[in-house]
TORSE-346681 format. One line per 3 residues: number of its first residue (from 1); their letters; for each residue x, y, z of N, C-alpha, C. Coordinates in Angstrom, 1 decimal. Atoms other than C-alpha are relative to their C-alpha. Layout:
BEGIN
NUM = A = X,Y,Z,X,Y,Z,X,Y,Z  ...
END
This chain:
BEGIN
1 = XXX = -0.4,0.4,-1.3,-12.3,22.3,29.0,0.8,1.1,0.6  -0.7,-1.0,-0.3,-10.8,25.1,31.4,1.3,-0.4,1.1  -1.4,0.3,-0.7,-7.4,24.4,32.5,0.0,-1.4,0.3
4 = XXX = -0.2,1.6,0.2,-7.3,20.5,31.8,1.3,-0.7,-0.2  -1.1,0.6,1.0,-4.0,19.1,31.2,0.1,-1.0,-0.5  0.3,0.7,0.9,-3.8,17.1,28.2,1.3,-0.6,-0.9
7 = XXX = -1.5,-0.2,1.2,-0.8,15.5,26.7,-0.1,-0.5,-1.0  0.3,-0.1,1.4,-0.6,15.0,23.4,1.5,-0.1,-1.0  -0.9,-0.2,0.7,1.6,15.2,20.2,-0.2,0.8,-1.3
10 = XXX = 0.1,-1.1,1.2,2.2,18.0,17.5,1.3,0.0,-0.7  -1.1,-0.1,1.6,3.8,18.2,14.0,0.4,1.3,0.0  -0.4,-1.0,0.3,6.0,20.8,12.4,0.8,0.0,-0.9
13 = XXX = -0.6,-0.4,0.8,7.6,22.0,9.7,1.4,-0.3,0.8  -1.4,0.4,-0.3,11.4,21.4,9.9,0.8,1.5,0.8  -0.7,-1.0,-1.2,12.9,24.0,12.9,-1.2,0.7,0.7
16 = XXX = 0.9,-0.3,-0.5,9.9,23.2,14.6,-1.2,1.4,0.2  0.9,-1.2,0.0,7.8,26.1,13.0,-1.3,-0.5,-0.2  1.6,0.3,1.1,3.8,25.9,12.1,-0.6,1.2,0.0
19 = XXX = 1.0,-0.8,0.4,1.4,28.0,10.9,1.0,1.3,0.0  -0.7,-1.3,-0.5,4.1,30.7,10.8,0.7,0.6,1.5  -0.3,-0.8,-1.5,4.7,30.6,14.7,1.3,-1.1,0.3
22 = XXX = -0.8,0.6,-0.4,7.9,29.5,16.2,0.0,-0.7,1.1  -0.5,0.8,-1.3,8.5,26.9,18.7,1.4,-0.2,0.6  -1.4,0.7,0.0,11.2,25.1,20.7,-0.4,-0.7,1.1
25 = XXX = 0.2,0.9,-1.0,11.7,22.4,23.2,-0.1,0.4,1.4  0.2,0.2,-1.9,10.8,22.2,26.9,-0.2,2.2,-0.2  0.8,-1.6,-0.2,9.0,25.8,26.7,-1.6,0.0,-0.2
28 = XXX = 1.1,-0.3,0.3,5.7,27.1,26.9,-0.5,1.2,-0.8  0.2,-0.8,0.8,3.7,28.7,24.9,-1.6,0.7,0.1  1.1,-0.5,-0.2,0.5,31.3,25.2,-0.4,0.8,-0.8
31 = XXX = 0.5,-0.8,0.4,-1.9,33.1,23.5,-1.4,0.3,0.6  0.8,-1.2,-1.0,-4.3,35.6,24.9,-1.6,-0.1,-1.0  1.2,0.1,0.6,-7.7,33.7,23.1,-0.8,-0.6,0.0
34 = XXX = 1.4,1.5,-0.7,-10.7,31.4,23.5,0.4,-0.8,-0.8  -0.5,1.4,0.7,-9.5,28.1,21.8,-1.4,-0.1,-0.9  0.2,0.9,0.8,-11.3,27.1,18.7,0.3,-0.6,-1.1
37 = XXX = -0.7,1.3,0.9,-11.0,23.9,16.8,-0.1,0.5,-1.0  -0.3,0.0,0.8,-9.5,24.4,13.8,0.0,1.7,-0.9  0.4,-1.5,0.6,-9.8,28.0,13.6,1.3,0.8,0.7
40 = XXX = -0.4,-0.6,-0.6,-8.2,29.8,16.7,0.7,-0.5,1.0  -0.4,1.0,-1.1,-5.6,28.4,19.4,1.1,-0.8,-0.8  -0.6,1.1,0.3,-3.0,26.1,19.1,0.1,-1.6,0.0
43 = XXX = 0.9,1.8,0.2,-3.6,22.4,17.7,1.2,-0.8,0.7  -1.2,1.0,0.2,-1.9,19.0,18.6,-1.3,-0.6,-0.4  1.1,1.1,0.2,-3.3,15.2,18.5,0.3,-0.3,1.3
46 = XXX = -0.4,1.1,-1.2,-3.8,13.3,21.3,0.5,-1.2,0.1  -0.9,1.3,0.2,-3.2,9.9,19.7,1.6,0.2,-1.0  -1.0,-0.7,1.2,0.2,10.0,17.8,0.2,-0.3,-1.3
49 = XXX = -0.3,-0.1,1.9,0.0,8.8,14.2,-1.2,0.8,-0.3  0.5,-1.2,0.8,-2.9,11.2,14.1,0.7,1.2,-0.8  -0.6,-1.2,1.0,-0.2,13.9,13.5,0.3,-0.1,-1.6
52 = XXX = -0.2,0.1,1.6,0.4,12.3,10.0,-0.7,0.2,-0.8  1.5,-0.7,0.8,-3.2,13.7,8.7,0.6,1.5,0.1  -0.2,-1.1,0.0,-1.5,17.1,9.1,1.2,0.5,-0.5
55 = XXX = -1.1,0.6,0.4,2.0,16.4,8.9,1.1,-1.1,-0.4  -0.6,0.9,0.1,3.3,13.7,7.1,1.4,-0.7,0.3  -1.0,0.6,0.1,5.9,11.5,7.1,1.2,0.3,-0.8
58 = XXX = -1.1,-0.1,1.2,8.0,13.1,4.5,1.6,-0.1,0.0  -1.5,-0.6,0.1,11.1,14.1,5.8,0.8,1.1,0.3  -0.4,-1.5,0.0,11.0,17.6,6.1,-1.2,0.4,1.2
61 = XXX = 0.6,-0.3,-0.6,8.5,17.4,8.7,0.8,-0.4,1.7  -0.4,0.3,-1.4,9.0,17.5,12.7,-0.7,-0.5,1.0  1.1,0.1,-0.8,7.3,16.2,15.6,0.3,0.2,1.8
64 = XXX = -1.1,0.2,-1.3,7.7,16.2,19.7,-1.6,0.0,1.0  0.9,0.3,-1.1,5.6,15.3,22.7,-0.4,1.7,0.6  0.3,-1.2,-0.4,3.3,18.3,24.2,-1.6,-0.1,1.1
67 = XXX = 1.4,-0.3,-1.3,0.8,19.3,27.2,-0.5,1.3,-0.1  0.8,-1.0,-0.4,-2.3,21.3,27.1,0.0,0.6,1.3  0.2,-0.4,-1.8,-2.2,23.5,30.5,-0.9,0.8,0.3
70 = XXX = 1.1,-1.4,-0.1,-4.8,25.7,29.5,-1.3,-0.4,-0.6  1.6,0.1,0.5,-8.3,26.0,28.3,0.1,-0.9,-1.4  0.1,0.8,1.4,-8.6,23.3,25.5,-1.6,-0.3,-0.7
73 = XXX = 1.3,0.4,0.6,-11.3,21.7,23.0,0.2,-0.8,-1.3  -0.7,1.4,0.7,-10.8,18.3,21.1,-1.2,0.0,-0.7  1.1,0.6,1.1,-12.7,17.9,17.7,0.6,-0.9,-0.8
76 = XXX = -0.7,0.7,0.8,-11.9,14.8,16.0,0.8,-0.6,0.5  -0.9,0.2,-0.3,-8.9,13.9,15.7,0.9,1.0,0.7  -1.0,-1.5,0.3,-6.9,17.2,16.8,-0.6,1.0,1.5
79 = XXX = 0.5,-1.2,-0.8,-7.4,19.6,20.0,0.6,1.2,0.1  -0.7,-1.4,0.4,-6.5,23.1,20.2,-0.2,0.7,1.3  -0.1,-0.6,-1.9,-5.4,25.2,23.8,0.5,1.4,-0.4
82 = XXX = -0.7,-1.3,-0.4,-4.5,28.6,24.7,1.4,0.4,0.3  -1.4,-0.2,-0.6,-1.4,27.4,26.6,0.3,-1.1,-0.7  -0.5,1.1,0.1,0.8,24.7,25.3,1.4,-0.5,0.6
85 = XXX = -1.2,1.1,-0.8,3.7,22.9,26.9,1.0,-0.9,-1.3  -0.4,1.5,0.5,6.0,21.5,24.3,1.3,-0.3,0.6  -1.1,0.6,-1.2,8.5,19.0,25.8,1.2,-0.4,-1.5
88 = XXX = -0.7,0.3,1.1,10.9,17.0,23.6,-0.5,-0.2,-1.2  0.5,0.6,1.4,11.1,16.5,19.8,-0.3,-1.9,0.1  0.2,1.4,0.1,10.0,12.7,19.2,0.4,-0.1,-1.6
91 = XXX = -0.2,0.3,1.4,11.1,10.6,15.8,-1.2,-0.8,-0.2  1.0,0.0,0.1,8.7,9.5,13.7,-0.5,-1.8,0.5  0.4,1.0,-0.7,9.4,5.9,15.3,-0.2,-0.2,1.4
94 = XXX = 0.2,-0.3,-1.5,9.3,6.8,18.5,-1.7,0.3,0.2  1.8,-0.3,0.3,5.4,8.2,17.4,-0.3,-1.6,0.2  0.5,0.8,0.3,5.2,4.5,16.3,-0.3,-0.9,1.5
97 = XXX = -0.2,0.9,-1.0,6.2,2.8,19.5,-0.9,0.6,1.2  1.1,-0.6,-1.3,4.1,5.0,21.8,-1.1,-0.4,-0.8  1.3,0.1,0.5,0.8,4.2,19.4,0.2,-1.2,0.6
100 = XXX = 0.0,1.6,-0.3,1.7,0.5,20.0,0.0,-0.5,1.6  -0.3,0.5,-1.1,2.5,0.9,23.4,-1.7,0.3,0.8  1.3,-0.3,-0.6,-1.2,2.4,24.0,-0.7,-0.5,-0.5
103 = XXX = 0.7,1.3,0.4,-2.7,-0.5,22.3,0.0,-1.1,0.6  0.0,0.4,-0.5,-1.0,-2.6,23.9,-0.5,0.2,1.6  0.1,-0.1,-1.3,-1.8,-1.3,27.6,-1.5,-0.3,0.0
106 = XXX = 1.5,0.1,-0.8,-5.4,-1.0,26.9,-0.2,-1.9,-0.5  0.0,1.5,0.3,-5.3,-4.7,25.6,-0.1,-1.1,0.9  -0.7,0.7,-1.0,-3.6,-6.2,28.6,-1.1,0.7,1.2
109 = XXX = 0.6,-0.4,-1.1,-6.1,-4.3,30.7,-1.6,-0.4,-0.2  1.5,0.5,0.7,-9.2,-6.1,28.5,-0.3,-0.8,0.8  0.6,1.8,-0.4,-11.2,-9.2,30.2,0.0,-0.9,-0.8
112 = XXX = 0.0,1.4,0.8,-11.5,-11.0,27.2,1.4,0.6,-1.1  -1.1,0.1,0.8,-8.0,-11.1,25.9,0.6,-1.0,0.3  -1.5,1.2,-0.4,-5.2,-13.9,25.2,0.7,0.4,-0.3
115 = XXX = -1.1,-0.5,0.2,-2.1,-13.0,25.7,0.9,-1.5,-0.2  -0.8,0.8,0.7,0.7,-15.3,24.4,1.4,0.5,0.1  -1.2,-0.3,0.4,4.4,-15.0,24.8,1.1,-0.9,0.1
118 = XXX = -0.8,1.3,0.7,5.8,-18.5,24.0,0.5,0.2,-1.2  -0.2,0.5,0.9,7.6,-19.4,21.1,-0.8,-1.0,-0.9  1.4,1.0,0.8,4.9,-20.2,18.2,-1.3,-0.4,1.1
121 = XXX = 1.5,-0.4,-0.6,2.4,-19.8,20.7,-1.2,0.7,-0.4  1.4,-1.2,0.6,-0.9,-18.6,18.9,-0.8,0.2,1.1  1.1,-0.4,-0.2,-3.8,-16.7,19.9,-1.0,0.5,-0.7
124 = XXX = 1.0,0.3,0.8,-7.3,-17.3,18.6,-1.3,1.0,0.8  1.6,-0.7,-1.2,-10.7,-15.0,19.7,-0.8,0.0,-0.9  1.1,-0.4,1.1,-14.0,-15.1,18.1,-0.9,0.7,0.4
127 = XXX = 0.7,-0.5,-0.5,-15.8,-13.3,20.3,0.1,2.2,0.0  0.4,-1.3,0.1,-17.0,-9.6,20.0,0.8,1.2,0.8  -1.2,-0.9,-0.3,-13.8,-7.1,21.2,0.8,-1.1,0.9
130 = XXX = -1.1,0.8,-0.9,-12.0,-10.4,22.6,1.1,0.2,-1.3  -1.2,0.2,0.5,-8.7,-9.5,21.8,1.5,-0.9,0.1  -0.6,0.7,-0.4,-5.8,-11.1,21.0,2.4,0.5,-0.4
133 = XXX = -1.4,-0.5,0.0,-1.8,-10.6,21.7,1.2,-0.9,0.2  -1.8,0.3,0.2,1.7,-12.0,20.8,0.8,0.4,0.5  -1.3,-0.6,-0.1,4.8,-11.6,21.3,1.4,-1.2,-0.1
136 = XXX = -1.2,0.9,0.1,6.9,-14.8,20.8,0.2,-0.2,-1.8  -0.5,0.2,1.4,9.0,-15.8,17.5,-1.0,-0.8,-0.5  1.1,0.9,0.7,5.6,-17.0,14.9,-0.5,-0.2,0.7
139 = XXX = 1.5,0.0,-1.5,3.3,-16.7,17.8,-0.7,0.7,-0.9  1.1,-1.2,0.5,0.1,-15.4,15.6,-0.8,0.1,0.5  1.5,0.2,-0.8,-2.7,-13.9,16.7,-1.2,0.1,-1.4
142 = XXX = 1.0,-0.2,0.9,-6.0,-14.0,14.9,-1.7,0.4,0.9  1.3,-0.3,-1.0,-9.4,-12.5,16.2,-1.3,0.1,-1.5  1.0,0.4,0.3,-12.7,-12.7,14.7,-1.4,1.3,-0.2
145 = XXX = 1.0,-1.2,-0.2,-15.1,-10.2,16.1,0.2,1.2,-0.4  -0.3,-1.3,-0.1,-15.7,-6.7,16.0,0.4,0.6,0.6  -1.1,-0.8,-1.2,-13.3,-4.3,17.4,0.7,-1.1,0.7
148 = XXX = -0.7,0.3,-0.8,-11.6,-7.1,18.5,1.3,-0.3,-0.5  -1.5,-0.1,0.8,-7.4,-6.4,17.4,0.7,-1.2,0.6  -1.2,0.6,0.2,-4.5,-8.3,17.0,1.2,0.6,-0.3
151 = XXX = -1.1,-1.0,0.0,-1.6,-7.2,17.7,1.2,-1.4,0.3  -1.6,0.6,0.0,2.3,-9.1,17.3,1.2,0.8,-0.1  -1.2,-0.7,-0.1,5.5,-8.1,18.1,1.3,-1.2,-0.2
154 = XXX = -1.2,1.0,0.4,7.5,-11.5,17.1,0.2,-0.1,-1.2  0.0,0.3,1.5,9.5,-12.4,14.3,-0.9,-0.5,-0.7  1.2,1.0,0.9,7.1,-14.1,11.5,-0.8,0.3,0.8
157 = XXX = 1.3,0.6,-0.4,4.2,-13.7,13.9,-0.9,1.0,-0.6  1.4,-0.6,1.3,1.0,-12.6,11.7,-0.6,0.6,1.4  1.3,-0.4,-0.5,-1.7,-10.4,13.0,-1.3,-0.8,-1.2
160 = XXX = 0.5,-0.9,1.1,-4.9,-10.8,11.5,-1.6,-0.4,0.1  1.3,-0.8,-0.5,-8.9,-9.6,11.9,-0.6,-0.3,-1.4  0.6,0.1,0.9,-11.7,-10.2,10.0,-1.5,1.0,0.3
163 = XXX = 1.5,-0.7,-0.3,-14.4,-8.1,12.0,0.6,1.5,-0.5  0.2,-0.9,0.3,-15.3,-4.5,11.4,1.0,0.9,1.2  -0.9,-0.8,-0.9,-12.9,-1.8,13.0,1.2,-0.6,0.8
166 = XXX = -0.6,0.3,0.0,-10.9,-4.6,14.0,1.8,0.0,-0.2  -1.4,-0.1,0.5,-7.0,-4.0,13.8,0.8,-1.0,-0.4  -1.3,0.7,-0.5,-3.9,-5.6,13.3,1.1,0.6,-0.6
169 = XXX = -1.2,-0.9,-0.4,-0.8,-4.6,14.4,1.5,-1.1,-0.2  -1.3,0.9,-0.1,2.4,-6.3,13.5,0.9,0.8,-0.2  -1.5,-0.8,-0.1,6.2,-4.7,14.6,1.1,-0.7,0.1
172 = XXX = -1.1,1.3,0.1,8.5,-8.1,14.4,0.5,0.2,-1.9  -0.5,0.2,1.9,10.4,-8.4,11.0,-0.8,-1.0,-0.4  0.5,1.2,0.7,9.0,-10.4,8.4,-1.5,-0.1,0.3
175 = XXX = 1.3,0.2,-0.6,5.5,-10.1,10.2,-0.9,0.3,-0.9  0.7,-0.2,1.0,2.6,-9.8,8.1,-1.6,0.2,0.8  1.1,-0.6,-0.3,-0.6,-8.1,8.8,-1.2,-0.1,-1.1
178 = XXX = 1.3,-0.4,0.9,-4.1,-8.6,7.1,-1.3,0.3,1.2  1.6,-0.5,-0.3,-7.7,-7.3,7.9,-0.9,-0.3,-1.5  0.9,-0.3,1.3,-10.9,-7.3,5.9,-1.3,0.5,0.8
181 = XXX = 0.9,-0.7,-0.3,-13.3,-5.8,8.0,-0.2,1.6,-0.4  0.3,-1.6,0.3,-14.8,-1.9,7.2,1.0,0.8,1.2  -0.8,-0.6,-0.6,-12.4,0.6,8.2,1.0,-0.4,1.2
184 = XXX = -1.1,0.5,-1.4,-9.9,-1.9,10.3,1.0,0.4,-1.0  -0.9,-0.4,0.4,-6.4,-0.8,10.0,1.2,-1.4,-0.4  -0.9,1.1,-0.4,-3.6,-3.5,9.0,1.3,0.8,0.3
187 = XXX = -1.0,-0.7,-0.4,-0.6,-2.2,10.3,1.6,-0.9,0.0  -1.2,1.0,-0.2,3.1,-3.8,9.6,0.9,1.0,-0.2  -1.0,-0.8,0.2,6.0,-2.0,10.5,1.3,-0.6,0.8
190 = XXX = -1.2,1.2,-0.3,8.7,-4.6,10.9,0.7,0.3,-1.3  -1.0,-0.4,1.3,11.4,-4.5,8.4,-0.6,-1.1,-0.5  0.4,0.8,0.8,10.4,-6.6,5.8,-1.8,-0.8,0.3
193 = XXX = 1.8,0.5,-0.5,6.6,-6.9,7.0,-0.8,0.1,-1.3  0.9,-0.3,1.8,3.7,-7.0,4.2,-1.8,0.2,0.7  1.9,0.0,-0.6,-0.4,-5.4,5.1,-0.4,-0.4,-1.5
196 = XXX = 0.7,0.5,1.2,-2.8,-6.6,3.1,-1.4,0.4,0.8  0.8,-0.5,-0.8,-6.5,-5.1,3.6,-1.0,-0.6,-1.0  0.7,-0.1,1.0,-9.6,-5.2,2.3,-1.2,0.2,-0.5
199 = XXX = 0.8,-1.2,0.5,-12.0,-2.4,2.6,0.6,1.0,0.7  -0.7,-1.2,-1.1,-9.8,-0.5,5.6,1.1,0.9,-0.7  -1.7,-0.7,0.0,-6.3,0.7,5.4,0.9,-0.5,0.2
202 = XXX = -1.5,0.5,0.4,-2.7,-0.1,4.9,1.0,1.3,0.8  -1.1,-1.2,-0.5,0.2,1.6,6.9,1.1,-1.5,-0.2  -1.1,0.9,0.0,3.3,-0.1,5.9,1.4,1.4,-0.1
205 = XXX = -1.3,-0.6,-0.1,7.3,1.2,6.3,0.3,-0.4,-0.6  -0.8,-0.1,0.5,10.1,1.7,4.2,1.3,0.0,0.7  -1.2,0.3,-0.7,13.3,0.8,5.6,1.4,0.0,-0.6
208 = XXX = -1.6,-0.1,0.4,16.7,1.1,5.2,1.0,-0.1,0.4  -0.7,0.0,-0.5,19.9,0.3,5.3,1.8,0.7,-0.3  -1.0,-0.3,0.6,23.1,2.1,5.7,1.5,-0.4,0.2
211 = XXX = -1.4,0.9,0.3,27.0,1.0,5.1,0.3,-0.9,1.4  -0.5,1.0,-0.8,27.1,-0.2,8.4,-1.2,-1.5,0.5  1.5,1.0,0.1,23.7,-2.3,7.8,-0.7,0.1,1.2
214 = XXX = 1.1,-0.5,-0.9,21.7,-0.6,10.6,-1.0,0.7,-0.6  1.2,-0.3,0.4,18.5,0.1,10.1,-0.5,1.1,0.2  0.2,-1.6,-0.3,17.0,3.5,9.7,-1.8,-0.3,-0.7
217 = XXX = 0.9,-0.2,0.6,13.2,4.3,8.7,0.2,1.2,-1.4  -0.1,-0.8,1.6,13.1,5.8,5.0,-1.4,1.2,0.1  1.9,-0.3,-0.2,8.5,6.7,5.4,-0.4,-1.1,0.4
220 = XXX = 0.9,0.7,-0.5,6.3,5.5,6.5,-1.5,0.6,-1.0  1.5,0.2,1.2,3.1,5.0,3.6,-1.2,-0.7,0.7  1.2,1.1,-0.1,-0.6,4.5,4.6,-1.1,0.5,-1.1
223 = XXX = 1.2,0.1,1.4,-3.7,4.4,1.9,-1.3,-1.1,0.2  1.7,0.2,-0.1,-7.2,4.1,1.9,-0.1,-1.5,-1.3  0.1,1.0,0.7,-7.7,0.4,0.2,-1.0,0.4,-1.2
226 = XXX = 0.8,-0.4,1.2,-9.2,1.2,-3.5,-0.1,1.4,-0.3  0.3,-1.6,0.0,-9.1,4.9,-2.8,1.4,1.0,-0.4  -1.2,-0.8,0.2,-5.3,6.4,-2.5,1.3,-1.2,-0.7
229 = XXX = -1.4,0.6,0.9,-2.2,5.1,-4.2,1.3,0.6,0.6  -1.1,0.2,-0.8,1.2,4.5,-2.9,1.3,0.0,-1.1  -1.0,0.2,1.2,4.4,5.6,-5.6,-0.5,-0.3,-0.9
232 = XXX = 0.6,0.2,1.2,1.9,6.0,-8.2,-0.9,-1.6,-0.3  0.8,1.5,0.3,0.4,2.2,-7.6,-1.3,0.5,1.0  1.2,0.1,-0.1,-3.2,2.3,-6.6,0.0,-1.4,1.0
235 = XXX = 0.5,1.1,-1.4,-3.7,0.2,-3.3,-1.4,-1.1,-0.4  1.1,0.8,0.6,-6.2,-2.6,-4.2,-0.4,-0.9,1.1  0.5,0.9,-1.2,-8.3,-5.0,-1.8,0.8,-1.6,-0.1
238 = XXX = -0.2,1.5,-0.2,-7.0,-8.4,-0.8,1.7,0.0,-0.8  -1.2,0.1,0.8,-3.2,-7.6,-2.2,0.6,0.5,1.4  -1.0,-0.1,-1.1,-0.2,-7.9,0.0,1.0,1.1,-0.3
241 = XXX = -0.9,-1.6,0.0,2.1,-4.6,0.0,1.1,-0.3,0.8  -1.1,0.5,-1.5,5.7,-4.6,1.5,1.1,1.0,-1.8  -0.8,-0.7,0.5,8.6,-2.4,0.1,1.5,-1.0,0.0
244 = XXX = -0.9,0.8,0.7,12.0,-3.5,-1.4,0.8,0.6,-0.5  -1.2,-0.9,0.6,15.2,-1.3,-1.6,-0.9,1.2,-0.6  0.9,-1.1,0.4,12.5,2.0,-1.6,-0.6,-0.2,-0.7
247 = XXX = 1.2,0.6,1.3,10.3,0.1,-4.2,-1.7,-0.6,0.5  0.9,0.5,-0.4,6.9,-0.2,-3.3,-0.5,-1.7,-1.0  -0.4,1.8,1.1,6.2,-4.5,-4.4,-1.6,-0.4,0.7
250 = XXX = 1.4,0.8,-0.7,2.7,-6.2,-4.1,-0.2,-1.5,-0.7  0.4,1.3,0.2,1.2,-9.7,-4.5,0.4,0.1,-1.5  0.3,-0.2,1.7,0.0,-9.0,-8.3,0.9,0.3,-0.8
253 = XXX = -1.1,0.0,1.0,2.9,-7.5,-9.5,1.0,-1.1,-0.1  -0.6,1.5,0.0,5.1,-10.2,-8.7,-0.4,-1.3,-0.8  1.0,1.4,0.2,2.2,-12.9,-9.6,0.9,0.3,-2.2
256 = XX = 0.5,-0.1,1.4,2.3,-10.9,-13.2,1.4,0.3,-0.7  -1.8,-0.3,0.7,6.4,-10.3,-13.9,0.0,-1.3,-0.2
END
């Protein structure tokens, strides 16, 4: 694309360096070369927990909102420009709340969606990308079809998907997230939330608290169901996940202490 502007988000090593090149906030940046992907040019993402395929969650990593203003070229996940624009740093919940908030927008701008924001007010969809959305205390949503997500933001209120690519998205404490469709994500990042998947993926948080009992993010853990392992435990299908004073804790182990 020649001179497109594209905003976006890019990781970094800790005093916002990568690949060897220095950054810093609210500056631009240029190099004198034809952009290509994954070769030549400077990368971001456009959605933002993509940056955690490059740079994780660890701790020692950085991240911050950024605009292509120059010649770009998006493969994948990941685009890469000649010029870049980076603006402020972002934290890695701030990443979280802008993914959710661009789920929620295209959601709310769906035809076949129920929205809900009563108290224990559910929402039900069985139809093929009818989605469905929360937001009151135990308001759940549940959807059915393919591609069609679930997404909560109330205390206790569950997501939870059974079609293919299907999501669900829970950010209320205590909320609990399952899927079992191919490659749907379950997503719980409520303090005390629990995913449960079971062929997709698991993104759950670790949380914490310090002497004045405010809450801080510790990581944020996601894992390929049967495939990657989480603190040395092996992610398994149809098991509930949820952390516990930094201890990763699942259904089975509990069942079997």
């Amino acid at each position: 694309m020649k001179n497109q502007k594209t905003k976006g988000f890019k990781g970094f090593k800790k005093g916002l360096k990568c690949r060897d090149k220095q950054y810093a906030e609210n500056a631009d940046f240029e190099e004198d070369v034809k952009p290509v992907a994954c070769s030549i040019g400077m990368h971001f993402c456009e959605n933002p927990l993509d940056v955690f395929n490059y740079y994780p969650p660890s701790g020692q990593n950085e991240y911050a909102e950024v605009e292509s203003i120059g010649d770009s070229v998006k493969k994948e996940d990941k685009t890469v420009t000649n010029k870049l624009s980076i603006k402020s740093k972002i934290s890695i919940a701030g990443l979280f709340k802008m993914h959710f908030a661009s789920i929620f927008k295209g959601i709310e701008a769906s035809p076949s969606t129920i929205n809900t924001s009563g108290y224990e007010a559910h929402a039900n969809t069985s139809g093929y990308e009818a989605h469905a959305n929360t937001s009151g205390k135990g308001a759940h949503a549940n959807t059915s079809g393919d591609e069609a997500h679930a997404n909560t933001s109330g205390y206790e209120a569950h997501a939870n998907t059974s079609g293919d690519y299907a999501h669900a998205n829970t950010s209320g404490d205590y909320a609990y997230a399952n899927t079992s469709g191919d490659e749907a994500v379950a997503s719980a990042t409520g303090y005390g939330s629990r995913a449960k998947a079971k062929k997709g993926w698991i993104i759950i948080v670790d949380w914490g608290k310090d002497e004045n009992r405010n809450r801080y993010i510790i990581d944020i853990k996601r894992a390929k169901v049967g495939k990657h392992k989480i603190q040395n435990i092996k992610i398994e299908p149809d098991t509930w996940y949820w952390f516990e004073n930094g201890k990763l804790k699942s259904e089975k182990a509990c069942k079997s202490s």
